[in-house]
TORGUVEX-928618 format. One line per 3 residues: number of its first residue (from 1); their letters; for each residue x, y, z of C-alpha. Coordinates in Angstrom, 2 decimals, padded with zeros to 5 digits. Each point is the difference from the previous one (the first is absolute). Layout:
% TORGUVEX-928618
NUM	A	X/Y/Z  ...;
% end
This chain:
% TORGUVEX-928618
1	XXX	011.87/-020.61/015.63  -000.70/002.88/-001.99  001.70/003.75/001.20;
4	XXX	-001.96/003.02/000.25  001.27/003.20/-000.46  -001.78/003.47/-000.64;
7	XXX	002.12/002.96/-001.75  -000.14/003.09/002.00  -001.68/002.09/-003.00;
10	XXX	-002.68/-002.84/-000.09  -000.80/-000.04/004.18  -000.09/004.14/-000.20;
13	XXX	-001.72/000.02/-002.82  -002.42/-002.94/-000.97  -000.48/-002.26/003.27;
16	XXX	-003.17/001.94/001.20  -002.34/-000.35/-003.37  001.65/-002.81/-001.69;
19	XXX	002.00/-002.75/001.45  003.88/-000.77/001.55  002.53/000.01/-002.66;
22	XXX	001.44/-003.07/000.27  -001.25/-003.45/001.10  000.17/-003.52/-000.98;
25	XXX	-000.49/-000.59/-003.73  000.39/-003.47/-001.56  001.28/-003.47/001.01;
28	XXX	002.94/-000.66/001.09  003.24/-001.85/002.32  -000.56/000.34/003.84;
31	XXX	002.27/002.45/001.22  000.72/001.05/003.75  -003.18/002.08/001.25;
34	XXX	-003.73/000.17/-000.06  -001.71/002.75/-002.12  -003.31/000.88/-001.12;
37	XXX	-000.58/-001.28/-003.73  -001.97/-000.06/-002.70  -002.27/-002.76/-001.18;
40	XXX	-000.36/-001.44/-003.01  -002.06/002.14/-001.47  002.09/003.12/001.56;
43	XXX	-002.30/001.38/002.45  002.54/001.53/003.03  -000.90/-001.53/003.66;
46	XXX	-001.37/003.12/001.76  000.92/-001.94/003.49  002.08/003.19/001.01;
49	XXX	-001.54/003.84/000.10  002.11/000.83/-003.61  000.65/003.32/001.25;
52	XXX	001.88/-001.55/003.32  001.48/-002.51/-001.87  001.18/002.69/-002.70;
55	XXX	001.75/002.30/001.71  001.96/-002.63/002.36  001.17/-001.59/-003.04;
58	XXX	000.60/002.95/-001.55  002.33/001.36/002.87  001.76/-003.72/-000.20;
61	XXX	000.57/000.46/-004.14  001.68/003.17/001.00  002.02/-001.00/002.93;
64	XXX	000.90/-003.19/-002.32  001.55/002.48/-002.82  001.50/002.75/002.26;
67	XXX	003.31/-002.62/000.75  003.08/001.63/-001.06  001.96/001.70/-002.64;
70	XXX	-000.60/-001.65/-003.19  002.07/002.30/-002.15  002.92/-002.48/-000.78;
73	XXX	-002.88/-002.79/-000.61  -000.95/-000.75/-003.85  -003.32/-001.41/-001.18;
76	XXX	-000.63/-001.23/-003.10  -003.48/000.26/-001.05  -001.19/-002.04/-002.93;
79	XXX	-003.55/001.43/-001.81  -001.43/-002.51/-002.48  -001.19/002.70/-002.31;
82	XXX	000.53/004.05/000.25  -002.86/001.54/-002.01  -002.59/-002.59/002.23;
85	XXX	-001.93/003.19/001.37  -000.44/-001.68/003.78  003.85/-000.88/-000.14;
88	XXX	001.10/003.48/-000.47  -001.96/001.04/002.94  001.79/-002.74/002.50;
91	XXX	003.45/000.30/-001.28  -000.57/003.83/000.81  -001.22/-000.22/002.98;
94	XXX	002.31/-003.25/000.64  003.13/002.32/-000.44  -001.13/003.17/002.09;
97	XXX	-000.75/-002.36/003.06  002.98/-001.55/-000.38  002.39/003.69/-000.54;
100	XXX	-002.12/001.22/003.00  001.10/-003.15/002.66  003.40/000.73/-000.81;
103	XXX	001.05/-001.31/-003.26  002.53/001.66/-002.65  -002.39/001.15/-003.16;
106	XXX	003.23/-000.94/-001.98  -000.22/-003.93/001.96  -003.61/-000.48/-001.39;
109	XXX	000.49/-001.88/-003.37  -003.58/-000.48/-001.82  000.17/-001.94/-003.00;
112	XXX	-002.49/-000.42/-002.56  -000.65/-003.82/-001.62  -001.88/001.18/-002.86;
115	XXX	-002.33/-002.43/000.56  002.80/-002.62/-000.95  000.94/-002.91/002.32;
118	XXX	003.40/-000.20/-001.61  000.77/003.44/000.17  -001.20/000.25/003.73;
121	XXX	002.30/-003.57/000.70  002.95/001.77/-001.34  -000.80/003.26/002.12;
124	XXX	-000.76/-002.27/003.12  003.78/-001.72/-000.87  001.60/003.51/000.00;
127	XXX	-001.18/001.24/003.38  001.35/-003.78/001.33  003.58/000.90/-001.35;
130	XXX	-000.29/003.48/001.05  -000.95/-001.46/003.55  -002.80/002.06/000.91;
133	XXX	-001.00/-000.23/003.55  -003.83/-000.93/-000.93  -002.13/-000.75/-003.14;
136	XXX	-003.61/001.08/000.28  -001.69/-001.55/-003.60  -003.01/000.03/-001.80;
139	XXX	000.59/-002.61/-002.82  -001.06/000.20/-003.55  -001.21/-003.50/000.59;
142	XXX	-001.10/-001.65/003.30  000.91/-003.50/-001.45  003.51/000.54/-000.35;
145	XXX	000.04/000.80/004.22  001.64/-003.12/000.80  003.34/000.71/-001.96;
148	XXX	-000.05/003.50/001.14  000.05/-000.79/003.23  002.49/-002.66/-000.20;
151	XXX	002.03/001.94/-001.37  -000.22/003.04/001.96  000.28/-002.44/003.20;
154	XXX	003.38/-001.64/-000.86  001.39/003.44/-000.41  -001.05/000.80/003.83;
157	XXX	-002.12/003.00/-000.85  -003.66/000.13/001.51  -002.77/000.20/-002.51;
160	XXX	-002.98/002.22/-000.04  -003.02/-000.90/-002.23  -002.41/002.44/-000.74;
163	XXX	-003.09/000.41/-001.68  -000.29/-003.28/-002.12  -000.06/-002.78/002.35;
166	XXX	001.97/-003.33/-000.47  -002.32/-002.70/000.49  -000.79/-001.67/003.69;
169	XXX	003.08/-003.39/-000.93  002.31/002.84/-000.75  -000.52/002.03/003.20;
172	XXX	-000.73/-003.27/002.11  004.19/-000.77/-000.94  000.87/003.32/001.43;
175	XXX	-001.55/-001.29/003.36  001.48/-003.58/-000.52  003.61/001.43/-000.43;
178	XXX	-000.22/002.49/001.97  001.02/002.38/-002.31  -000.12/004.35/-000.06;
181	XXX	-002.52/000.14/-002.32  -003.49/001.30/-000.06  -002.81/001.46/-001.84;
184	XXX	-001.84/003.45/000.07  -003.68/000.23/-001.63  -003.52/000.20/-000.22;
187	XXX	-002.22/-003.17/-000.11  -001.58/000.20/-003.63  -002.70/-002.13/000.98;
190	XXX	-000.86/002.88/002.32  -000.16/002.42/-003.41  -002.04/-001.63/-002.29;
193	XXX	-002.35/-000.78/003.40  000.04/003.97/000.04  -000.85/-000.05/-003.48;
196	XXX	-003.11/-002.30/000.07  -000.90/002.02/003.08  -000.39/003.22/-002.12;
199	XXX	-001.86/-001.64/-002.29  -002.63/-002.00/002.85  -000.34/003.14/001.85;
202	XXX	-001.80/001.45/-002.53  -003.01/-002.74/000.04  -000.99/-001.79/-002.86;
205	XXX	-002.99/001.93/-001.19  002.40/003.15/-000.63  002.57/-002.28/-002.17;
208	XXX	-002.06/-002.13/-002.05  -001.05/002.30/-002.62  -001.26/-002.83/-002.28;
211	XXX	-002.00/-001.01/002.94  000.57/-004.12/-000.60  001.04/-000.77/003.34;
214	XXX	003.84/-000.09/-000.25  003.21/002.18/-000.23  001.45/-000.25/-003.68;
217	XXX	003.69/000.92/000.08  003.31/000.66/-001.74  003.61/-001.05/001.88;
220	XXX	002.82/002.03/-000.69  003.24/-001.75/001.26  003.68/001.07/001.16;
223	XXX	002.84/-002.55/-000.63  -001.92/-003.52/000.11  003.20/-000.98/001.43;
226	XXX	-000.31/002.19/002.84  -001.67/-000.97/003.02  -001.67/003.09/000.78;
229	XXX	-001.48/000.21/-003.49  -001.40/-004.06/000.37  -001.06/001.10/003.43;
232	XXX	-001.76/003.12/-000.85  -002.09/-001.62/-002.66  -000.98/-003.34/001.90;
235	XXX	-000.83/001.97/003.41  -002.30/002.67/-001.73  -001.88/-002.04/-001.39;
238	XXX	-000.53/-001.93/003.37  -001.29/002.95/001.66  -002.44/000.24/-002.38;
241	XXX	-001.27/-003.78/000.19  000.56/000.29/003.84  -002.80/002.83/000.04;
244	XXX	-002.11/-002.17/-001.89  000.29/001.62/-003.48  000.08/-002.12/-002.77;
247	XXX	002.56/001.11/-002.61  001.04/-000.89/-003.69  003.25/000.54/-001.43;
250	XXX	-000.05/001.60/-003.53  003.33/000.29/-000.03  003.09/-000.31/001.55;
253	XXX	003.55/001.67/-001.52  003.58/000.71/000.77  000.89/004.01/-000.15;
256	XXX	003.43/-000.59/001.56  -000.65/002.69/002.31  000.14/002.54/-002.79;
259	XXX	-002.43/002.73/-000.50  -000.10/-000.33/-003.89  -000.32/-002.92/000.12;
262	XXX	-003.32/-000.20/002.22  -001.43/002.67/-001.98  000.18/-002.17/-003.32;
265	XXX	-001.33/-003.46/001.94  -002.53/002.16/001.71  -001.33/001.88/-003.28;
268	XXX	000.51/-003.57/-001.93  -002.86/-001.57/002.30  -002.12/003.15/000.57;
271	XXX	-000.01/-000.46/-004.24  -001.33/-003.30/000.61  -001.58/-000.36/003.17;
274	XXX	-001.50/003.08/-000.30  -002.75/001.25/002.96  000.46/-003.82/001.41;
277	XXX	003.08/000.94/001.64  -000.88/001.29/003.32  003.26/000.16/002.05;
280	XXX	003.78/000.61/-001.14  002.30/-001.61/002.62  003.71/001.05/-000.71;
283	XXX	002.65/-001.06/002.17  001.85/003.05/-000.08  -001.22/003.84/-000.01;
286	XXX	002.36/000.32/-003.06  -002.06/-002.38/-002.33  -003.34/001.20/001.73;
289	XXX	001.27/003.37/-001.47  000.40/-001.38/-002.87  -003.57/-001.87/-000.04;
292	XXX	-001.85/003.60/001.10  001.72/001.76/-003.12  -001.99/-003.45/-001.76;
295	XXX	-002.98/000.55/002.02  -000.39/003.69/-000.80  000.74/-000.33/-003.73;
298	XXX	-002.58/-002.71/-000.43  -002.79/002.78/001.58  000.03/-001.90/003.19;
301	XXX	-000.33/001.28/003.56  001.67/-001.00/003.01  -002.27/-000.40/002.33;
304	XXX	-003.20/000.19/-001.57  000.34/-002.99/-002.61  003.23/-001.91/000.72;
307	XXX	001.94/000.18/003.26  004.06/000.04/-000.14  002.34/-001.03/002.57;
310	XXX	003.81/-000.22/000.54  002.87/-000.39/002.53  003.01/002.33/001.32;
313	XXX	-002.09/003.52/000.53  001.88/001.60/-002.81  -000.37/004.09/000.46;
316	XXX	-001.36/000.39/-003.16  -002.71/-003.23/000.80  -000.48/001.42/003.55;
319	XXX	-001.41/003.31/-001.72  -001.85/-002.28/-002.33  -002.04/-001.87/003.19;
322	XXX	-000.24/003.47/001.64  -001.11/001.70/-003.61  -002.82/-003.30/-000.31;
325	XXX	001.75/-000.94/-003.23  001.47/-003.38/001.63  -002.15/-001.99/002.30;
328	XXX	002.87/-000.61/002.79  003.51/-001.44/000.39  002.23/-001.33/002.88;
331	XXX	002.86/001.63/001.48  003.25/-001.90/-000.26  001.51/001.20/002.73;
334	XXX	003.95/000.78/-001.52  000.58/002.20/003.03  -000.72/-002.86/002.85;
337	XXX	001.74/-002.38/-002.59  003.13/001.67/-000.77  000.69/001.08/003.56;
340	XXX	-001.22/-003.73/001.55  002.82/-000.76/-002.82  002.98/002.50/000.70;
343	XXX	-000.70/-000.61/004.24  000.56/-004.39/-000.99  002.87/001.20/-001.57;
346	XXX	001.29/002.24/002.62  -000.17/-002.55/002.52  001.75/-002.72/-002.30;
349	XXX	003.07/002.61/000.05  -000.11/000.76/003.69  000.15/-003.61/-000.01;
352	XXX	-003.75/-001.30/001.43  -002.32/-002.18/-001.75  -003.70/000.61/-001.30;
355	XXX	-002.91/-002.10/-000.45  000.19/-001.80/-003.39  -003.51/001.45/-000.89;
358	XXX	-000.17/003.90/000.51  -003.85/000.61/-001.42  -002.20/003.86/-000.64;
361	XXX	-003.50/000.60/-000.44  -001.54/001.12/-003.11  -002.67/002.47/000.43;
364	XXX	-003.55/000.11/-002.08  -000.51/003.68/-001.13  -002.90/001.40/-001.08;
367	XXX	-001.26/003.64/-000.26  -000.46/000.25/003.52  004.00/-000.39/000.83;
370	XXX	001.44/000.67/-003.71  000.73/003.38/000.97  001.57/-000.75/003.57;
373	XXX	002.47/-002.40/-002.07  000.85/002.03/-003.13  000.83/003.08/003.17;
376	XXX	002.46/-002.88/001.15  001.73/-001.17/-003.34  000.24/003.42/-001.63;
% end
């Protein structure tokens, strides 16, 4: 089954307008306990009051991490890419959770892949012959999982995965073998639900602008590699066809995740698409940056003519939403993550086990809770 786990800044902070920070995100080996999930579609069971169910797991998460001195204990911690915006916000807040249960600053080794699977497999074989005591990861590529957890398994070392999940063979072998590895994330399907949401929510006679029935719209992707970018664009779409809106695709390109990128695809279609595009969808915040700067230069306006939506509640996107100048966003949650993360790897030192499928919510944000969550992240 899926774990749940809320961070303490999240059940303080959040639980009471929003939703619990962690649940059950996408599918996945059966473990050892029940827990609420998500469905397909990522909606959270609200079977349990969230507040309730917030702060008890809340006071568990802490209880979990409070187990010893750590200080003699090195982690290795593996980042796919450093300058990913969303990344530099969870290995931050990854390594002052971890200092402040008890490990040695010095003991923390963050690495940076440079968006190179080679690179990172040569940084992953280094900790091995070093013999750190755990591995938490967050691969350049989920398809090369399999070897790294071989790998990392023969050498006896238990394996955290974070933020790009493996896919539901390579975490069903960790259950077969039995193995101390598991998996820390957010269900993307969940996002790009979020997404559509934003988009729905506003009611078709506000976004169809040419009036012909149907939401004309322009895809910009992450990695297509990456599950969360193939799962972002597939499930906001379906949120709009779930609502009943009929949609057409004008486009659909890869921006790697990069700002400059988005802002060239963006101001390439608005060139010629023209008024007919109605709705940006970005997968990150970074390219929806990118796709405002398009936006505004082409004599657009958020939220009057075109609508503009992203994923990770950026700062600087969280005071576009509040500002009107981006039409919403969804919070991915790196503080629930990275301390859901650093606690699994805690209790693989102390010597426990954890669920092989550790999942957070997402949250939708819109003006009415952009400033609540940009308070939070600053």
């Amino acid at each position: 089954m899926k774990k749940k786990v809320v961070s303490l800044i999240l059940a303080a902070t959040m639980i009471a307008t929003m939703v619990t920070g962690c649940g059950g995100g996408s599918d996945e080996p059966a473990a050892t306990d029940g827990a609420a999930t998500t469905d397909e579609a990522g909606t959270a069971d609200e079977a349990t009051p969230a507040t309730e169910t917030g702060a008890a797991d809340a006071a568990d998460a802490a209880a979990d991490a409070a187990g010893g001195d750590y200080a003699d204990k090195v982690v290795g911690v593996c980042i796919y890419q450093f300058s990913d915006n969303f990344m530099t916000l969870f290995r931050t807040e990854l390594e002052n959770y971890l200092i402040a249960q008890g490990f040695s600053k010095d003991n923390i080794k963050i690495v940076d892949g440079a968006n190179d699977q080679a690179t990172q497999t040569g940084q992953i074989d280094n900790f091995i012959a070093e013999g750190v005591d755990v591995l938490i990861i967050n691969p350049v590529n989920s398809s090369s999982a399999e070897t790294i957890t071989d790998k990392v398994v023969a050498a006896e070392i238990p394996l955290v995965y974070i933020n790009r999940e493996p896919d539901a063979s390579e975490e069903q072998r960790w259950a077969d073998n039995n193995w101390n590895v598991t998996y820390v994330g957010c269900d993307a399907k969940q996002s790009g639900t979020m997404q559509g949401e934003l988009i729905a929510d506003l009611g078709l006679e506000t976004v169809d602008k040419n009036g012909d029935g149907k939401i004309q719209y322009i895809m910009v992707e992450g990695d297509p590699e990456n599950i969360d970018a193939q799962y972002r664009t597939e499930y906001s779409v379906k949120a709009l066809e779930d609502a009943g809106f009929e949609v057409e695709c004008l486009t659909d390109q890869v921006g790697n995740w990069q700002q400059d990128q988005a802002q060239q695809i963006v101001a390439n279609a608005l060139g010629q698409y023209g008024d007919d595009i109605e709705v940006v969808f970005c997968n990150n915040d970074a390219m929806a940056l990118g796709a405002l700067q398009a936006i505004q230069s082409a004599g657009r306006t958020v939220n009057e003519d075109i609508y503009l939506v992203g994923v990770d509640a950026l700062s600087e996107a969280l005071e576009d939403v509040i500002a009107g100048t981006m039409t919403g966003t969804v919070f991915n949650d790196h503080f629930s993550q990275s301390h859901s993360a650093a606690d699994a790897a805690i209790r693989f030192v102390n010597g426990e086990t954890n669920e092989y499928y550790i999942g957070c919510d997402y949250v939708k944000v819109t003006t009415e809770n952009a400033q609540e969550v940009l308070d939070m992240v600053k």
